[in-house]
N, CA, C and O atoms as a printed pandas DataFrame, in Angstrom:
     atom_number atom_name residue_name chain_id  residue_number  x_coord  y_coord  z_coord
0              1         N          UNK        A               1   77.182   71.855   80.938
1              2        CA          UNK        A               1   77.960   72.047   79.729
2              3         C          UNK        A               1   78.125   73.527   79.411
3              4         O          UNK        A               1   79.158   74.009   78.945
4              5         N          UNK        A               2   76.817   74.330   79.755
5              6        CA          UNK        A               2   76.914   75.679   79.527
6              7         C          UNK        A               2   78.329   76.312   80.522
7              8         O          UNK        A               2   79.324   76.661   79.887
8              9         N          UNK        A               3   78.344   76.403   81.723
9             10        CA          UNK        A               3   79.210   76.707   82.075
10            11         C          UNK        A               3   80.482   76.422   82.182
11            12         O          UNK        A               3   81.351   77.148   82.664
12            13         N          UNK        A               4   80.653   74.945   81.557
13            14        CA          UNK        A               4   82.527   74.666   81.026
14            15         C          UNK        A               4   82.533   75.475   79.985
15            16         O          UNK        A               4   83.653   75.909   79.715
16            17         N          UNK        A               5   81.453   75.917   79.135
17            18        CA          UNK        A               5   82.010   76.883   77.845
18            19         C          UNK        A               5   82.127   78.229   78.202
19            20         O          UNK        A               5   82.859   79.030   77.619
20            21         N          UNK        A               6   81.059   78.605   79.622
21            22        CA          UNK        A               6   81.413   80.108   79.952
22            23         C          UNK        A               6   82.769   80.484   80.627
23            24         O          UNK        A               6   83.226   81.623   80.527
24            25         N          UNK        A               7   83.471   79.372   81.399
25            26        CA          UNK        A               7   84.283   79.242   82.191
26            27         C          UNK        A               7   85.733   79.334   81.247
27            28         O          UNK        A               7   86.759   79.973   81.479
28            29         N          UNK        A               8   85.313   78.229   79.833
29            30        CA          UNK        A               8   86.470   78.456   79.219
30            31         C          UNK        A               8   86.506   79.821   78.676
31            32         O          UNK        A               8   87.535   80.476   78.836
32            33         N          UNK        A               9   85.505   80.327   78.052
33            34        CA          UNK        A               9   85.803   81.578   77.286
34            35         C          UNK        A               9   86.560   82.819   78.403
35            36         O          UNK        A               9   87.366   83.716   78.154
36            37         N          UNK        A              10   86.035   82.486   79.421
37            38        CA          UNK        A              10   86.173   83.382   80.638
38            39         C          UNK        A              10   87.644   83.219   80.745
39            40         O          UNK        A              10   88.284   84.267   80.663
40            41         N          UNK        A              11   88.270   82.186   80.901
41            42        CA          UNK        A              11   90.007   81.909   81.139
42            43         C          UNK        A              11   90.636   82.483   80.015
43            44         O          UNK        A              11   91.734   83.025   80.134
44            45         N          UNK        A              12   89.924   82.403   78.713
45            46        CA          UNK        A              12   90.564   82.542   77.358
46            47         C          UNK        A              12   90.936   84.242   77.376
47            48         O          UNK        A              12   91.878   84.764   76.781
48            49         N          UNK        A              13   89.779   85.027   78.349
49            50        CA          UNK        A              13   90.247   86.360   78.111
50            51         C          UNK        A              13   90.648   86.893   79.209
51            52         O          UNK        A              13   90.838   88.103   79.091
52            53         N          UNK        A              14   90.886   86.403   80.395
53            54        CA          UNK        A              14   91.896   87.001   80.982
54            55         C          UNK        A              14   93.229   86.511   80.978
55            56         O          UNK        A              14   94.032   87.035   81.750
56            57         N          UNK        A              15   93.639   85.466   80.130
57            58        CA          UNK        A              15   94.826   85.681   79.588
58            59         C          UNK        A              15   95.462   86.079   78.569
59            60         O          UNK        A              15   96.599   86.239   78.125
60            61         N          UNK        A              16   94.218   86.207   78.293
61            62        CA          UNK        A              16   95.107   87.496   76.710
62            63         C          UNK        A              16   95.221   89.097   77.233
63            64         O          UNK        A              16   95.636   89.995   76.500
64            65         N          UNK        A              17   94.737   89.320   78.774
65            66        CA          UNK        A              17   94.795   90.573   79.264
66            67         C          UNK        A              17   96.139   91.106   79.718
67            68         O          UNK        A              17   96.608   90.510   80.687
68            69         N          UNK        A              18   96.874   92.126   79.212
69            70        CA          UNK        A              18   97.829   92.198   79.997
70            71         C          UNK        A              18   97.892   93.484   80.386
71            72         O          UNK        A              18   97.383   94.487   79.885
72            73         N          UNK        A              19   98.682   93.323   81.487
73            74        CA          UNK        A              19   98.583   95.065   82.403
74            75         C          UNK        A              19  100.240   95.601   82.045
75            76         O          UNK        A              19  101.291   94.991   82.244
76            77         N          UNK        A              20   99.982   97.184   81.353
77            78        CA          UNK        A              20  100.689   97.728   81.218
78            79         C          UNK        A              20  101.568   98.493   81.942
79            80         O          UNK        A              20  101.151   99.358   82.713
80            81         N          UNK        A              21  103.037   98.218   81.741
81            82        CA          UNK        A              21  103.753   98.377   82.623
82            83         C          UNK        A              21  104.036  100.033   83.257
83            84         O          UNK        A              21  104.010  101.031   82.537
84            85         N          UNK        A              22  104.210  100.044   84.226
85            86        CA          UNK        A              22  104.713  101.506   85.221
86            87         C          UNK        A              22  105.654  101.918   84.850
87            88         O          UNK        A              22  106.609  101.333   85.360
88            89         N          UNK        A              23  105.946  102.723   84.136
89            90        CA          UNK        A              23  106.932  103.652   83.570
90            91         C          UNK        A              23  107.373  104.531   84.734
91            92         O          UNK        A              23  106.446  105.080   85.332
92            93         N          UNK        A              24  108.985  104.846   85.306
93            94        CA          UNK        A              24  109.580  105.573   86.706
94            95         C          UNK        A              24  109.545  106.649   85.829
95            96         O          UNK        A              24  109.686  106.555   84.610
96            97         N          UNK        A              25  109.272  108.142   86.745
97            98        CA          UNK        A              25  108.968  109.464   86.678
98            99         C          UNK        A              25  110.062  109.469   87.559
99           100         O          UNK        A              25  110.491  108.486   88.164
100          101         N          UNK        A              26  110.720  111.209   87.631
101          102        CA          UNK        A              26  111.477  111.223   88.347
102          103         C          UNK        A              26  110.858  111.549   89.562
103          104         O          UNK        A              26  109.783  112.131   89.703
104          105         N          UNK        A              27  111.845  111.004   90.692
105          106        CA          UNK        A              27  111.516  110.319   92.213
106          107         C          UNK        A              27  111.874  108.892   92.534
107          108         O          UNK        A              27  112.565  108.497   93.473
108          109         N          UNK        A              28  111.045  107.905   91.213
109          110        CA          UNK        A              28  111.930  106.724   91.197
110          111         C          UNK        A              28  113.070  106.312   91.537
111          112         O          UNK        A              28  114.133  106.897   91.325
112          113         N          UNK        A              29  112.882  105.032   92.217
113          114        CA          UNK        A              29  114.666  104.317   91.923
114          115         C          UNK        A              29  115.002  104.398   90.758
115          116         O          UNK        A              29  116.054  104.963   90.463
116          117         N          UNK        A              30  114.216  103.871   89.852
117          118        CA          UNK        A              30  114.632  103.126   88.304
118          119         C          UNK        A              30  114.994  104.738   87.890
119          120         O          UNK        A              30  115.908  104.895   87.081
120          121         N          UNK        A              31  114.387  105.786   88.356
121          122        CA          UNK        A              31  114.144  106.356   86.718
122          123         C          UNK        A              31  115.652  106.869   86.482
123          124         O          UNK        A              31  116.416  107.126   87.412
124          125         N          UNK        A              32  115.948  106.973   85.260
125          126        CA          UNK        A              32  117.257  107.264   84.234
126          127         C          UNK        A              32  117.960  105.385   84.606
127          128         O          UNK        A              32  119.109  105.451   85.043
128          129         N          UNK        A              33  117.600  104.395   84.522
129          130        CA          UNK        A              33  117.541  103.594   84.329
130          131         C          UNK        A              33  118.207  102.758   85.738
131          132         O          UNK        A              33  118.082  103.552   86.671
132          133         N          UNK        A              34  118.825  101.542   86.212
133          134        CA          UNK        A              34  118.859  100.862   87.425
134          135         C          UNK        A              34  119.728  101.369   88.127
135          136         O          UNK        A              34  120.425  102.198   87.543
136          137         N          UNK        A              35  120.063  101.090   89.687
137          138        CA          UNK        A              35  120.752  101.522   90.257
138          139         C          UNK        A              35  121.613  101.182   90.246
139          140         O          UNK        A              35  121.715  100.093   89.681
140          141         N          UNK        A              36  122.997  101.835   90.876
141          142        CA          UNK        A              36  124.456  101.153   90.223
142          143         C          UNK        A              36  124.683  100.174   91.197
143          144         O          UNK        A              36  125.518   99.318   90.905
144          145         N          UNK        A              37  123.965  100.080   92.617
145          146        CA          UNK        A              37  124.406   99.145   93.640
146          147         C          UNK        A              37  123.049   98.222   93.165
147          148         O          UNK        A              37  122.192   98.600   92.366
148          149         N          UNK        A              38  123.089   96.874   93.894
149          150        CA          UNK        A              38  122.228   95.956   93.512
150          151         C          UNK        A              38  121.921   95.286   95.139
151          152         O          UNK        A              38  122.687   95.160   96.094
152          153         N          UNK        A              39  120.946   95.051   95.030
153          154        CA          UNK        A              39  120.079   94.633   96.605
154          155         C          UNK        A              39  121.066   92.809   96.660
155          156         O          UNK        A              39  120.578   91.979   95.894
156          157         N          UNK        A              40  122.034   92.434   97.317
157          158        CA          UNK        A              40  122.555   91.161   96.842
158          159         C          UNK        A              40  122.037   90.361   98.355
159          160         O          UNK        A              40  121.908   89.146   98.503
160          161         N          UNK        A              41  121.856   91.152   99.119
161          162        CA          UNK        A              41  121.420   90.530  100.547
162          163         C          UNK        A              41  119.574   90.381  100.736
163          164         O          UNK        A              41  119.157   89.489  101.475
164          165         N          UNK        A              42  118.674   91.219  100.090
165          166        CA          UNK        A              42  117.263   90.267  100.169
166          167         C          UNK        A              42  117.391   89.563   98.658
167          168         O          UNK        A              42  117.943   89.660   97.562
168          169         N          UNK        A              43  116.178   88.553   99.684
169          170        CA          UNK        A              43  115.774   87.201   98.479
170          171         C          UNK        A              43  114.934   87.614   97.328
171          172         O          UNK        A              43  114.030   88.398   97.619
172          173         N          UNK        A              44  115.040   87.237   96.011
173          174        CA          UNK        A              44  114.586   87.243   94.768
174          175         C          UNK        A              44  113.041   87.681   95.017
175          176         O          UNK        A              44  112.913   87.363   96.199
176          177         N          UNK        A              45  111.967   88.144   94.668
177          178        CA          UNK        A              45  110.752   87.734   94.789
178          179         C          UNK        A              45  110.308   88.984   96.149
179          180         O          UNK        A              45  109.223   89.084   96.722
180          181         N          UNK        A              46  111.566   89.810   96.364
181          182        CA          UNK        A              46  111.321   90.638   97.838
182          183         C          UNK        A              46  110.529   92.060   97.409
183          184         O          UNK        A              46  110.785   92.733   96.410
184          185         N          UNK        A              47  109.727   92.281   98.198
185          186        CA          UNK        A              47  108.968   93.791   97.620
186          187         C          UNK        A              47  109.992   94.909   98.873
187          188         O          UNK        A              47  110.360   94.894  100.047
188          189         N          UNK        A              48  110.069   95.699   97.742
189          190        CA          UNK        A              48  110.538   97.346   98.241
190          191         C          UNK        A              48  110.021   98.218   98.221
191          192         O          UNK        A              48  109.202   98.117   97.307
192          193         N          UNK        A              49  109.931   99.231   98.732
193          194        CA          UNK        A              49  108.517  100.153   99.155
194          195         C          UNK        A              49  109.243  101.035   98.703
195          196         O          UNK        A              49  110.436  100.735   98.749
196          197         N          UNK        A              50  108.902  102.500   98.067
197          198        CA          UNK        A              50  109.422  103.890   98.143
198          199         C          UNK        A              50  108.789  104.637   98.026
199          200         O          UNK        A              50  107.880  104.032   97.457
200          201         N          UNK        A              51  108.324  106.040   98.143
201          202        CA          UNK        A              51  107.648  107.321   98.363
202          203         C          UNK        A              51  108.332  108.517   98.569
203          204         O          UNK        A              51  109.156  108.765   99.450
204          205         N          UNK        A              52  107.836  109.378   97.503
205          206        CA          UNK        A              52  108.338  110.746   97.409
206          207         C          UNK        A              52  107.571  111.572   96.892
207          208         O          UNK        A              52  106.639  111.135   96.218
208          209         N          UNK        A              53  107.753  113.125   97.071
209          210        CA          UNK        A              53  106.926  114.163   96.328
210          211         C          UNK        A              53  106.992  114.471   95.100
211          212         O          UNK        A              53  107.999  114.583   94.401
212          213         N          UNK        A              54  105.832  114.620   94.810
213          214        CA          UNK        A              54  105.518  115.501   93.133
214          215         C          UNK        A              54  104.446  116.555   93.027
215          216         O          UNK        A              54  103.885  116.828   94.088
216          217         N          UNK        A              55  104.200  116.963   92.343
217          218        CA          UNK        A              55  103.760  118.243   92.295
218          219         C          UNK        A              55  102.651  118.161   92.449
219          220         O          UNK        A              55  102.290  119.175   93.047
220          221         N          UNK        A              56  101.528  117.275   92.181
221          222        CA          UNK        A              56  100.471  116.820   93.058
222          223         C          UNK        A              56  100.315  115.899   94.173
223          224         O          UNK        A              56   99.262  115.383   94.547
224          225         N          UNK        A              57  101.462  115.752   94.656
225          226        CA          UNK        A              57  101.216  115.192   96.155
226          227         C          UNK        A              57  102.253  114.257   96.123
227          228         O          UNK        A              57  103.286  114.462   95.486
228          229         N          UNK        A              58  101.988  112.974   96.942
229          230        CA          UNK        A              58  103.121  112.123   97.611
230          231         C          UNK        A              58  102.913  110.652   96.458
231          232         O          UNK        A              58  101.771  110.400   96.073
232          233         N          UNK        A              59  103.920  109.898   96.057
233          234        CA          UNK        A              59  103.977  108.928   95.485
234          235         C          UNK        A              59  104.414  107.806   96.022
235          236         O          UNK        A              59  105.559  107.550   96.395
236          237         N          UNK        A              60  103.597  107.231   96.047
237          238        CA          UNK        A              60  104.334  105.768   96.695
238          239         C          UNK        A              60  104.126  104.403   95.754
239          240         O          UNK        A              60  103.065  103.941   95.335
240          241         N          UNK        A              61  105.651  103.849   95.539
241          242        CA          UNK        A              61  105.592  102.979   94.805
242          243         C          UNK        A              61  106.110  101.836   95.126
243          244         O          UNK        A              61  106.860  101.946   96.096
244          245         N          UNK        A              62  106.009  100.603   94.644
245          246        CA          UNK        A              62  106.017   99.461   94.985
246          247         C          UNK        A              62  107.046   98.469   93.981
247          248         O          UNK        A              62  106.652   98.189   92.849
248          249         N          UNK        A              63  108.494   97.920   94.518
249          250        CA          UNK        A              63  109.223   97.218   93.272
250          251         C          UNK        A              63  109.202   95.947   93.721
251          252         O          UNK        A              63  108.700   95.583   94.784
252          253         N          UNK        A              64  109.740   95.272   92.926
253          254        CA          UNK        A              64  109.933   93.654   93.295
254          255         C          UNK        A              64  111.534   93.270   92.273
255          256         O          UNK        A              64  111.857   93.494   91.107
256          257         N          UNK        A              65  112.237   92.576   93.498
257          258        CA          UNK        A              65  113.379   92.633   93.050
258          259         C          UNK        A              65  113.594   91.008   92.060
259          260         O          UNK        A              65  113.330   89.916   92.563
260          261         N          UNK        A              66  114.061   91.161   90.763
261          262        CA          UNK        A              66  114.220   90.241   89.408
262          263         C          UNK        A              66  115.302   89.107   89.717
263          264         O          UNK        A              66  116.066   89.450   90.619
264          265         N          UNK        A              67  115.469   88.262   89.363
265          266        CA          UNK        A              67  116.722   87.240   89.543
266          267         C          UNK        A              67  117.762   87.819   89.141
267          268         O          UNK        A              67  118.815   87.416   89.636
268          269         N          UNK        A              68  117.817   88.695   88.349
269          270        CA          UNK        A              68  119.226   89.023   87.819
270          271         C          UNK        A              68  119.370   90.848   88.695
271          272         O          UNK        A              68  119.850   91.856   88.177
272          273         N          UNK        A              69  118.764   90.715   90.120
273          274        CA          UNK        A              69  118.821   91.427   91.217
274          275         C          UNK        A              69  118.555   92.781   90.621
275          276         O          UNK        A              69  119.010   93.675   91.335
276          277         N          UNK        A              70  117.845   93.285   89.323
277          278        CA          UNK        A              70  117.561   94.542   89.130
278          279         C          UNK        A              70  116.007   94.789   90.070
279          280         O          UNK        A              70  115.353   93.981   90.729
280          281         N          UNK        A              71  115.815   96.069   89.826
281          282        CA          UNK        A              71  114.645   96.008   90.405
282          283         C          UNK        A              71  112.884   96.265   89.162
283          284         O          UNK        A              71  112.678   97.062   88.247
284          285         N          UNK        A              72  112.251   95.477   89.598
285          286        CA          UNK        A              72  111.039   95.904   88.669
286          287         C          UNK        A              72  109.458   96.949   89.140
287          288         O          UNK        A              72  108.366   96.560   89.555
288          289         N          UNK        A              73  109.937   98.267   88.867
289          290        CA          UNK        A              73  108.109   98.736   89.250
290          291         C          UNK        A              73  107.148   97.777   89.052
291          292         O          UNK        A              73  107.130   97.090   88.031
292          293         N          UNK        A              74  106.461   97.685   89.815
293          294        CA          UNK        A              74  104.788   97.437   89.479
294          295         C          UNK        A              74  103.714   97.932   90.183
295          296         O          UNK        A              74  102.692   97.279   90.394
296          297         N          UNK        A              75  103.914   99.114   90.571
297          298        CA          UNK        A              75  102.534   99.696   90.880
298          299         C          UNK        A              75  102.827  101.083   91.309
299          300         O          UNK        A              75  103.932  101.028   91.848
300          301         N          UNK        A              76  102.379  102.312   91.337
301          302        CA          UNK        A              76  102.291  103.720   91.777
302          303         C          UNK        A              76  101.173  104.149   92.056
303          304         O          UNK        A              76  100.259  103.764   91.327
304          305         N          UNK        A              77  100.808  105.178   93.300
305          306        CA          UNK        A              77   99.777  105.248   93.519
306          307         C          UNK        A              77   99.966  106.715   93.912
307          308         O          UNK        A              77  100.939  106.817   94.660
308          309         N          UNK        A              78   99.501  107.626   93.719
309          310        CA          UNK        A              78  100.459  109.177   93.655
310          311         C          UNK        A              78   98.404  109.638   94.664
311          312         O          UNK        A              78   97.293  109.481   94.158
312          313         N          UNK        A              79   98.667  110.051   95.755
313          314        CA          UNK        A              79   97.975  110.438   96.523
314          315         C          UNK        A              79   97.802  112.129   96.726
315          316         O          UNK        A              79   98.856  112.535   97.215
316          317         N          UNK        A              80   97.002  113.066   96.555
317          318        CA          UNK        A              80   97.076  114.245   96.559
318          319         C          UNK        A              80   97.232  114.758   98.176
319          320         O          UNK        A              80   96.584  114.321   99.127
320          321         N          UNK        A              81   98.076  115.607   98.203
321          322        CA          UNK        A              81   98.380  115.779   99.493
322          323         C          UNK        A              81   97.704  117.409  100.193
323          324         O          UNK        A              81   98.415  118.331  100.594
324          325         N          UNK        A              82   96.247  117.396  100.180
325          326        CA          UNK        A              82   95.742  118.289  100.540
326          327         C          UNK        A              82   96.269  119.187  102.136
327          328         O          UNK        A              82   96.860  120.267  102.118
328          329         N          UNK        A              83   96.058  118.775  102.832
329          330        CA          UNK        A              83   96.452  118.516  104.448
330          331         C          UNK        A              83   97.746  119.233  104.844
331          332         O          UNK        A              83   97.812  120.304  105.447
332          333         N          UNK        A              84   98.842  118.421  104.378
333          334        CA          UNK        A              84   99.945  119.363  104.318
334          335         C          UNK        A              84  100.646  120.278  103.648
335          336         O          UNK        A              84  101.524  120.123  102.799
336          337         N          UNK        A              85   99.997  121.629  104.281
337          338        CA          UNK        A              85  100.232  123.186  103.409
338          339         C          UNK        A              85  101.718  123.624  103.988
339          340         O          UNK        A              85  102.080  124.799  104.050
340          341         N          UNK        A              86  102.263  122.856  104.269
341          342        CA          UNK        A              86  104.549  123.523  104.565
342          343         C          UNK        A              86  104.673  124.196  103.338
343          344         O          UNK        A              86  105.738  124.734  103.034
């Protein structure tokens, strides 16, 4: 019994958790808002990869394309790019 009540409380708060969304910096697709062409040839649900420089190193980010074919960030991971001194 103890653990259907730990289990429920446990469900109760990771769905009240929500992860805050990735705001595009410039480099982004998104950023200054969607692109004027729209991905009409991959399927709904498709991940797109992109990566570019910023002033501390290389960014690589991750979209997933929406039913209404915009695209949505969800994740950035901006890596410091020690190594390459060009």
């Amino acid at each position: 019994m103890k653990s259907l009540v730990f289990l429920s409380a446990a469900a109760l708060m990771l769905a009240s958790c929500t992860t805050p969304d990735v705001e595009p910096i410039p480099g982004s697709i998104t950023y200054g808002g969607q692109p004027r062409t729209r991905l009409t040839k991959s399927p709904v649900g498709s991940v797109v990869h992109n990566s570019f420089r910023t002033v501390t190193g290389v960014a690589y980010e991750t979209y997933i394309i929406q039913p209404d074919r915009s695209l949505k960030l969800i994740r950035r991971e901006i890596r410091s790019d020690f190594f390459d001194q060009n």
